[in-house]
Backbone bond lengths (Angstrom), bond angles and torsions (degrees), N, CA, C in turn:
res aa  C-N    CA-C-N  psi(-1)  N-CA   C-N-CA  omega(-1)  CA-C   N-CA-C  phi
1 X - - - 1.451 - - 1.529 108.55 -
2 X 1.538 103.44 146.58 1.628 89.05 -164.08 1.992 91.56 -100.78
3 X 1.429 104.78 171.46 1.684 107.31 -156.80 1.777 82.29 -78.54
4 X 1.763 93.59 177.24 1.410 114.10 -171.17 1.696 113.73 -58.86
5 X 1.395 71.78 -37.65 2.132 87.07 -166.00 1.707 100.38 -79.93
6 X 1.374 131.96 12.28 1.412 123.43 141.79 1.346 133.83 -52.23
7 X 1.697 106.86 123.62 1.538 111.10 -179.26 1.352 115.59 -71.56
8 X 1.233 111.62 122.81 1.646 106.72 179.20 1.664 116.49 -83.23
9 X 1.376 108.94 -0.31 1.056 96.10 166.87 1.804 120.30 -93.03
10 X 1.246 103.56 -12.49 1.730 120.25 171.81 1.130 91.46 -79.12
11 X 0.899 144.58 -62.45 1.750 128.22 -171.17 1.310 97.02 -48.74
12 X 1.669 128.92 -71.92 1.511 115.19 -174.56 1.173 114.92 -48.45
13 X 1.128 141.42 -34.33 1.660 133.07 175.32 0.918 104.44 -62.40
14 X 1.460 139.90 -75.41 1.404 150.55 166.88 1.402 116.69 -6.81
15 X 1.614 123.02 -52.70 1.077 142.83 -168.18 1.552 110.40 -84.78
16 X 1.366 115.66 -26.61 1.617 108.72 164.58 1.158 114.39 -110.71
17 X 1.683 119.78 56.14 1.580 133.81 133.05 1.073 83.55 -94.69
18 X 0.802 146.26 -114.59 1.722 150.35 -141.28 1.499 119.03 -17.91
19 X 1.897 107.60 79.02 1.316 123.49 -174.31 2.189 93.00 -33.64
20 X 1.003 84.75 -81.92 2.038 98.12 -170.92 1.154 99.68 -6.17
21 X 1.611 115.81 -50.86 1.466 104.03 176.03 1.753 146.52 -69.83
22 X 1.303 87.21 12.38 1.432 108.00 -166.12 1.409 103.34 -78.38
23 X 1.438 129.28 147.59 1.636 125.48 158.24 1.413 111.06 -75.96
24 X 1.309 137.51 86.79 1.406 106.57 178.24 1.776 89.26 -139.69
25 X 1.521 107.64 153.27 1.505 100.98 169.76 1.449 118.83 -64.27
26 X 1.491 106.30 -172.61 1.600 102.32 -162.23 1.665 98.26 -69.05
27 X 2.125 107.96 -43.71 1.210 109.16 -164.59 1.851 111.06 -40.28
28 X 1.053 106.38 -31.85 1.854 103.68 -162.96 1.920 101.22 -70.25
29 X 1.336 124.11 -14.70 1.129 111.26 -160.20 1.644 91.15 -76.54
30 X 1.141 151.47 -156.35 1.377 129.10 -153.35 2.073 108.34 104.20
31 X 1.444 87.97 146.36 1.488 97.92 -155.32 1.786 103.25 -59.21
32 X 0.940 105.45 157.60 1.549 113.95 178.27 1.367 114.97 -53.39
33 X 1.524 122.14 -65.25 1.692 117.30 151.69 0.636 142.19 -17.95
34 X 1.287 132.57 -32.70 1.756 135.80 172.03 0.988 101.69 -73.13
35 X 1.450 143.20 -36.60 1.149 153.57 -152.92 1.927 115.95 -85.05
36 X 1.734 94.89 -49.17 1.397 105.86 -172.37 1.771 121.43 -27.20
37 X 1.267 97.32 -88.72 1.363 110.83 150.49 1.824 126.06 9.83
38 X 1.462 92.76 -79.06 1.351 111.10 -175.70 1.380 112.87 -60.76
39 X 1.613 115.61 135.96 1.398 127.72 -169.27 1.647 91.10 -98.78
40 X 1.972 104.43 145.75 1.130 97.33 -159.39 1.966 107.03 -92.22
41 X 1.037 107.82 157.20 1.457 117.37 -170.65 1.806 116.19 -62.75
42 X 1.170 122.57 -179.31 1.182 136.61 175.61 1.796 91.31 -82.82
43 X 1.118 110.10 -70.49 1.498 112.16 165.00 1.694 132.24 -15.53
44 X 1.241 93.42 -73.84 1.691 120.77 166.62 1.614 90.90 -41.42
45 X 1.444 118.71 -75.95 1.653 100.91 -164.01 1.029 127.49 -66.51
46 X 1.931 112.55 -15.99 1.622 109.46 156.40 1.482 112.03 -45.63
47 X 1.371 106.66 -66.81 1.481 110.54 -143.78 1.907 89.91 -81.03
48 X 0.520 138.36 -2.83 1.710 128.38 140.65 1.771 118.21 -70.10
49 X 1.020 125.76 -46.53 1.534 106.73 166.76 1.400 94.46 -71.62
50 X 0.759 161.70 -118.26 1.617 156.23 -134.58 1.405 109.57 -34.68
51 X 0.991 130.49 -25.57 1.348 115.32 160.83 1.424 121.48 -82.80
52 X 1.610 118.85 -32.31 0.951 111.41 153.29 1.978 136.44 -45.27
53 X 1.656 100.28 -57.42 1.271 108.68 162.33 1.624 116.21 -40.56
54 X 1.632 115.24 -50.31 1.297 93.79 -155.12 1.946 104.32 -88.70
55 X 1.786 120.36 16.03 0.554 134.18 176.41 1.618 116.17 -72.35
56 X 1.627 100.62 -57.51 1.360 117.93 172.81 1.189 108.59 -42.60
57 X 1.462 121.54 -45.40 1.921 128.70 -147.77 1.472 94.26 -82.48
58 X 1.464 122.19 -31.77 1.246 114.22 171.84 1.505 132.42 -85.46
59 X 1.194 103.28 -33.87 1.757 107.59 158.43 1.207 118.29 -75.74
60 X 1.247 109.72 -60.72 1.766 104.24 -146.92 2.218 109.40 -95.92
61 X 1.681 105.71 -24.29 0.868 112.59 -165.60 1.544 118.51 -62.10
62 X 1.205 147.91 137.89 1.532 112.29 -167.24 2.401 84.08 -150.54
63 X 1.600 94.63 117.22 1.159 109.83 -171.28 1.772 107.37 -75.05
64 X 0.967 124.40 -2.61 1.332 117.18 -178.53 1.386 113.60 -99.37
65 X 1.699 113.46 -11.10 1.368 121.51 173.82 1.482 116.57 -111.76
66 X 1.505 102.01 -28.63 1.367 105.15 161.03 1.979 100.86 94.95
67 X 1.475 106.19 4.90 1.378 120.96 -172.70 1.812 123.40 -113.79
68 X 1.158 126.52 162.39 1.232 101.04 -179.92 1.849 97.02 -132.53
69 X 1.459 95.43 125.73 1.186 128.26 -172.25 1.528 102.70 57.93
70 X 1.354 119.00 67.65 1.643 110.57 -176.21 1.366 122.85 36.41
71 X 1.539 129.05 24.39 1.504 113.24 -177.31 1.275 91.12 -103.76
72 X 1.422 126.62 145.91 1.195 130.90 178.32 1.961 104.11 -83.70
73 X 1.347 117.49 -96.68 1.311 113.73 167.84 1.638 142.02 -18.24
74 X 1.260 102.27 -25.20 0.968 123.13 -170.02 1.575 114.48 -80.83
75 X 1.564 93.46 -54.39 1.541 124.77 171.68 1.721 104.37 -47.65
76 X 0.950 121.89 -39.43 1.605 137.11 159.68 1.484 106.46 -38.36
77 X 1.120 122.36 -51.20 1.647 127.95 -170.60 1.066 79.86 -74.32
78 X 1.038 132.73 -88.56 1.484 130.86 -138.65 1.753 125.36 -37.51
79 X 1.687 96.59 -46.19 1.468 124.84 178.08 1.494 95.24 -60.91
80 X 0.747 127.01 -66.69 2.192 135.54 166.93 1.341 107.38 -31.65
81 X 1.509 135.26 -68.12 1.283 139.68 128.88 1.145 127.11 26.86
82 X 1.507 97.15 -94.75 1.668 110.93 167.34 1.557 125.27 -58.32
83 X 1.318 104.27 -32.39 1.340 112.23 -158.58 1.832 93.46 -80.24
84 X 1.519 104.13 -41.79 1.521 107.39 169.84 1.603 110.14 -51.55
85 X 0.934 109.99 -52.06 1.858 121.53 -175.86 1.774 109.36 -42.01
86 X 1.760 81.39 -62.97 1.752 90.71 165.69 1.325 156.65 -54.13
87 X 1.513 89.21 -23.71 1.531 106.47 151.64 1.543 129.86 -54.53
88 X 1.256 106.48 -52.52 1.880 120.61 175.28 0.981 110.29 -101.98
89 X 1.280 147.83 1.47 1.478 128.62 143.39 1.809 105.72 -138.47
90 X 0.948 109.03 84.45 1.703 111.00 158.12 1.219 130.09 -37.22
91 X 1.116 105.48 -45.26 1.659 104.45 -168.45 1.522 112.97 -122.15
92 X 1.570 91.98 28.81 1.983 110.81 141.51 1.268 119.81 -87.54
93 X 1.635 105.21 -31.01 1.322 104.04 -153.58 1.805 110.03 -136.73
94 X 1.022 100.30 0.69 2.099 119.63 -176.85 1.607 75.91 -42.88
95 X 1.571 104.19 -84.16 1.981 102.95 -130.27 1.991 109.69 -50.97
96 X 1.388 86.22 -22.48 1.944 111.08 179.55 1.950 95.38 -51.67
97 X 1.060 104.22 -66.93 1.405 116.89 -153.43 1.927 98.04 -97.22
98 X 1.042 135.89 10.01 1.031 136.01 154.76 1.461 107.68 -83.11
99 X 1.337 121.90 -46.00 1.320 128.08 157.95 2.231 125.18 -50.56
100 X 1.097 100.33 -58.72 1.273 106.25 -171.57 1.567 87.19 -82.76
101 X 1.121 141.91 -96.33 1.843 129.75 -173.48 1.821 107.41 43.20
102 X 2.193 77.94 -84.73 1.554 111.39 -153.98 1.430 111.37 -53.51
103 X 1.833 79.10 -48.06 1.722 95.64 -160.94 1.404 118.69 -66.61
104 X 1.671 112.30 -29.64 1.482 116.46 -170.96 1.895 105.15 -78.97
105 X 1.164 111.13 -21.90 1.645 132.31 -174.34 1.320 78.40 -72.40
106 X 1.425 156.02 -115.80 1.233 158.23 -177.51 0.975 120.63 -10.85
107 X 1.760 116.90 -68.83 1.404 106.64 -170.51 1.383 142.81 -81.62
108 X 1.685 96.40 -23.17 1.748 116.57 167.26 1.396 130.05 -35.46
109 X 1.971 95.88 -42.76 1.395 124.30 -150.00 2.084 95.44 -68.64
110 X 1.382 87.58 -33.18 1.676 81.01 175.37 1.569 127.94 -78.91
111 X 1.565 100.80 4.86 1.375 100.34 155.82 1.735 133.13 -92.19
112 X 1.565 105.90 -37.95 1.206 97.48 129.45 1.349 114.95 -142.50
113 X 1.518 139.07 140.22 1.567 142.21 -179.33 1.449 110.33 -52.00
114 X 1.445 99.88 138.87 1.755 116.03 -160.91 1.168 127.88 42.21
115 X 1.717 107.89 23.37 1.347 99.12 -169.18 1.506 136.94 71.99
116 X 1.246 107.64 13.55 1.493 123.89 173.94 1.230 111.75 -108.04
117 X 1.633 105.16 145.48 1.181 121.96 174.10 1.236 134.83 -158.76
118 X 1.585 119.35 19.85 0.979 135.80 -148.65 1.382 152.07 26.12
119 X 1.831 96.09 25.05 1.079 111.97 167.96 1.724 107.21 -107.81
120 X 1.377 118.39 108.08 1.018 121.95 -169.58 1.870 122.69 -59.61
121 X 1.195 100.05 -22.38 1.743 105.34 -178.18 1.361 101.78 -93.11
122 X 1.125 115.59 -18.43 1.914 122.04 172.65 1.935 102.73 -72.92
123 X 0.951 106.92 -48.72 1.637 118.63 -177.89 1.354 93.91 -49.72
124 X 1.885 118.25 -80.85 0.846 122.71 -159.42 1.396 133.11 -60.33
125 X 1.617 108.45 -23.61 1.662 118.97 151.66 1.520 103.03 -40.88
126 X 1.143 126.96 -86.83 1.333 120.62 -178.26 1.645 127.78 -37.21
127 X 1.293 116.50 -47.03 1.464 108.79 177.45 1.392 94.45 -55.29
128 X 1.392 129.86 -75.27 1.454 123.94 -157.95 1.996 112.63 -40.44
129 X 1.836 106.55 -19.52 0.941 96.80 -177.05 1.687 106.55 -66.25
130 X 1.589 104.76 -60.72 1.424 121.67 -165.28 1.557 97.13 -41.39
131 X 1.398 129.87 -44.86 1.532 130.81 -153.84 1.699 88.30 -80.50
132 X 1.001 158.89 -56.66 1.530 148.89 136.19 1.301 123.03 9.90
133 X 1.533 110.35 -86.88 1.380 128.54 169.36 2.158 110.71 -36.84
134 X 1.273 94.75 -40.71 1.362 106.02 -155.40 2.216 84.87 -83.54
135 X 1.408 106.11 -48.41 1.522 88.01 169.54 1.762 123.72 -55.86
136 X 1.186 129.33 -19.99 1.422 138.84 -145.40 1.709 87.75 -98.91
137 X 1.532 121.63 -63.93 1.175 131.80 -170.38 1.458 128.93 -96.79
138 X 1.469 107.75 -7.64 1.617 125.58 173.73 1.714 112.04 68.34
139 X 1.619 112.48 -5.43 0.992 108.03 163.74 1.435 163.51 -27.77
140 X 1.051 149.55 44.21 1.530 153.08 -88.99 1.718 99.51 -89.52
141 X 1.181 128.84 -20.34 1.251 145.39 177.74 1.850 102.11 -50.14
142 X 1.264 84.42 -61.73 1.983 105.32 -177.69 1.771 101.81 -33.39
143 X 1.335 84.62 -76.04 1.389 112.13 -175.50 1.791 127.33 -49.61
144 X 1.198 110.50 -20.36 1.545 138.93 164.14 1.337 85.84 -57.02
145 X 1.754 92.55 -96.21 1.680 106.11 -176.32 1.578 116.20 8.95
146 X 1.563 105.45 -85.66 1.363 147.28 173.19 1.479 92.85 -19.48
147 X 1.469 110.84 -77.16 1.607 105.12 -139.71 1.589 94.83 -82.50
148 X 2.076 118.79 -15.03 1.716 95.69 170.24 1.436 108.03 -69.25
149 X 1.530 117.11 -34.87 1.749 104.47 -151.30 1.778 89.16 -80.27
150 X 1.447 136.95 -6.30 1.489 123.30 165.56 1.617 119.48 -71.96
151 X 1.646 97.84 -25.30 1.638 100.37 -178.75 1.746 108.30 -63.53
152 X 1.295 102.28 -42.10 1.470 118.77 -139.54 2.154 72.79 -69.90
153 X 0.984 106.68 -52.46 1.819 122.10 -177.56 1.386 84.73 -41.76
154 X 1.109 140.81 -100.61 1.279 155.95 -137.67 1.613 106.99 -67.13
155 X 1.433 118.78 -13.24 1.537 97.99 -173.70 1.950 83.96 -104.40
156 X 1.436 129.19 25.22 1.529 130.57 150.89 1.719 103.67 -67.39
157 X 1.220 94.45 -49.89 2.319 100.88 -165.52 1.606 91.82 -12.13
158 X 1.685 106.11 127.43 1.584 81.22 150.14 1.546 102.24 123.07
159 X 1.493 109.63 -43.60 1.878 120.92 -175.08 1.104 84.41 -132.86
160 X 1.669 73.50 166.64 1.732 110.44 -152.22 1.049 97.54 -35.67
161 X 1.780 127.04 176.72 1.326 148.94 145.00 1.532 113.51 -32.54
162 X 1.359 105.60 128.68 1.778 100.33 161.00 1.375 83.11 -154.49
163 X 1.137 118.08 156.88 1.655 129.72 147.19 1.487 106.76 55.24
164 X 1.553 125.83 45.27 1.118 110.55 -163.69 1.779 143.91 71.77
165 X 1.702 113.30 -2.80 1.439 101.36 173.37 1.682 84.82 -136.89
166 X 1.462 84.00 172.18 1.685 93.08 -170.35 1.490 101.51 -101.25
C-alpha cells in the first residue's frame, strides 16, 4: 500500500507509461517508428485515461473506505477527475463512477463525518468534488454534501489560519 502523503495524481501519470496497460488491439503493437511521426488522437488520449482510470480502480481504489489509497484530500481530486472525465465521455467511464459516486459519499464519511475536519482546504477539495459529481449526475444528494461541508468552511472567515483560510 502506498503511504498517505502519495500524489494521486503521480500515480496516474506514472501509470500511463506503462504501455501493458494500454487498451489497444494486438494489431497496434508495432515498432516505435512507425509511430513517431504520428500526432496522437482524440482516441489515443481516451484510451490512456481509461487505462489509467481503470488502473487506479484496481490498485489504489478501496470500496470499504470509499478512498483511494487511504489519502483523504487527495481522494477529492480524483472524484473531480472522474466526474470531469464523465462529463465528455460517459460511456468510458458511467459503470466506474456509478460505483465510486455512491460508495465514496457513504463510505469516506466514516473517516471523517460530512467531510469535516478542520482542515479547511481538505473540506473544500471535497465540496468542489460533490459540486462536480452533482453537475455530471444531477443528483441532489452531491450537492447537499457540497453546500454543508462549504458552510462549515465559511463560518472559519475571520480566525486564525487553518487549512488555508484566515
Amino acid at each position: 500500500m502506498l503511504p498517505r502523503s502519495a500524489n494521486i495524481l503521480t500515480i496516474l501519470l506514472t501509470t500511463l507509461s506503462f504501455s501493458d496497460a494500454l487498451p489497444r488491439p494486438e494489431s497496434q503493437f508495432h515498432q516505435l517508428s512507425s509511430r513517431i511521426n504520428r500526432r496522437a488522437t482524440q482516441s489515443d488520449y481516451v484510451s490512456y485515461a481509461v487505462a489509467g482510470i481503470n488502473l487506479m480502480q484496481a490498485n489504489w481504489y478501496s470500496a470499504s473506505t470509499g478512498l483511494y489509497a487511504g489519502a483523504w484530500w487527495n481522494s477529492a481530486n480524483v472524484v473531480t477527475m472522474l466526474a470531469d472525465f464523465q462529463e465528455h465521455f460517459p460511456s468510458y467511464v458511467g459503470p466506474t463512477t456509478a460505483l465510486v459516486f455512491p460508495t465514496t459519499l457513504a463510505q469516506a464519511q466514516s473517516t471523517f463525518p460530512g467531510f469535516l475536519n478542520r482542515f479547511y482546504d481538505d473540506e473544500l477539495w471535497w465540496a468542489l468534488a460533490w459540486i462536480k459529481v452533482y453537475d455530471v449526475t444531477g443528483q441532489q444528494q452531491y450537492l447537499s454534501m457540497a453546500a454543508s461541508i462549504f458552510e462549515d468552511a465559511k463560518a472559519s472567515w475571520g480566525t486564525p489560519p487553518c487549512g488555508g483560510l484566515w
